[in-house]
N, C-alpha and C positions, 0 to 999 in steps of 0.2 A: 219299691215305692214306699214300703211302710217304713224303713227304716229313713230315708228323708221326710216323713211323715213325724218319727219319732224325735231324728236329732234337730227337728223344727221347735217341736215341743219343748224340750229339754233347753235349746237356746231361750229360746224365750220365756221360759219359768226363771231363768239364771237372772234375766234382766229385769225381773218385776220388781218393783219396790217390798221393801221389806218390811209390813205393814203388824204384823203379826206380834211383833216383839212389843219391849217396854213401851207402853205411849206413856210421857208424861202431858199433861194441859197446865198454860200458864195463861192468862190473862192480863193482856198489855194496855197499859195505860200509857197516858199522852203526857209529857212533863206539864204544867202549865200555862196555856197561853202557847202552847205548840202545836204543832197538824201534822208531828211523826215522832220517831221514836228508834235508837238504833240499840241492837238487840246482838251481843258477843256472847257465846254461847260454844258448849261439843258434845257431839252425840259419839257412841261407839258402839260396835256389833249391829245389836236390833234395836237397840233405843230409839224413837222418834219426837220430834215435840210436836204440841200442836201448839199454837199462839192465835186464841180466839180476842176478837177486839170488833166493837159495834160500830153501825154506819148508818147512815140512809140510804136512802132509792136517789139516785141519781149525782153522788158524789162520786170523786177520782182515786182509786185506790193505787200509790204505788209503792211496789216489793222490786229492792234491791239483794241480790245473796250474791256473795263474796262466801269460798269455800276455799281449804288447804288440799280436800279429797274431791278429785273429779267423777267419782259416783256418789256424791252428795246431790241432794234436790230438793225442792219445795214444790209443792202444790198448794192454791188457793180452793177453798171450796165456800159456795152458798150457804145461807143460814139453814139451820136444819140438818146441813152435810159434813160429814168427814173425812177421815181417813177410812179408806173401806169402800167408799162411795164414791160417784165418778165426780170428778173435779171439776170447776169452772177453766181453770190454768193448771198445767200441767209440766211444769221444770224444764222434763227430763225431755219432751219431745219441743218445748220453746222456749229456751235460754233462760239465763239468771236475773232475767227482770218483768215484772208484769208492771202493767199500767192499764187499767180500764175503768168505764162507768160500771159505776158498780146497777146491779138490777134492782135489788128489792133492799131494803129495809131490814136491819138485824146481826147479830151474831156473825163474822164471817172467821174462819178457819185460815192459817196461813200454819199448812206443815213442814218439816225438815225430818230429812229420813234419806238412807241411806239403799243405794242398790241392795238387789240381795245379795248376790255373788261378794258382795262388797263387806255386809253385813256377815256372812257367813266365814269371812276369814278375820272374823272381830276388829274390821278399819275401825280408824278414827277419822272423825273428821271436825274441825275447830271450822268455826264458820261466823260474818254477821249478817245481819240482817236489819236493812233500812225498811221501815214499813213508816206510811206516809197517806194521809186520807186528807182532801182541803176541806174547807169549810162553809 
């Protein structure tokens, strides 16, 4: 029994995101007279980005990710929250697109980061990302 106890453990450390490594932070602007923004970018190993950008309380946030590595993923998180912290949206367990009312007012987080298992054999992964708030 401990040893299904163990290789439980061990699968699932493999599959955590790989939060720990390089974060960089970029701050996404709107062009213009626009209500999105698309965003061509590559992380590799343990590199992660985050891409914080402001909203209100009750506007439509949506995240398109287009990836070349299919242990590539984003997570959205709350003003206040990050990487580290549990997510509003979550990638890895629902798909490459969010769309929601957003709740509160502020700073929201939209990361890219790589499995670990994925990360640990130094992937790359090229990727974009449509992010899109109305007005």
């Amino acid at each position: 029994m401990t040893r299904v106890w163990t290789s439980v453990a061990i699968a699932l450390l493999a599959a955590m995101p790989a939060f720990a490594g390089d974060l960089r932070t970029e701050t996404v602007h709107f062009p213009a007279r626009q209500s999105g923004t698309t965003i061509s970018d590559s992380i590799k190993g343990y590199q992660s980005v985050a891409y914080e950008l402001g909203a209100a309380q009750g506007q439509t946030m949506v995240v398109d990710f287009a990836t070349s590595n299919p242990s590539a993923y984003f997570n959205v998180y709350a003003p206040g929250k990050g990487p580290g912290d549990a997510a509003m949206y979550v990638g890895a367990a629902s798909g490459n697109r969010f769309e929601g009312t957003l709740p509160a007012a502020g700073d929201y987080t939209v990361s890219v980061y790589l499995y670990r298992s994925a990360a640990r054999r130094d992937e790359v992964a090229d990727y974009t990302l449509d992010i899109g708030i109305d007005r």
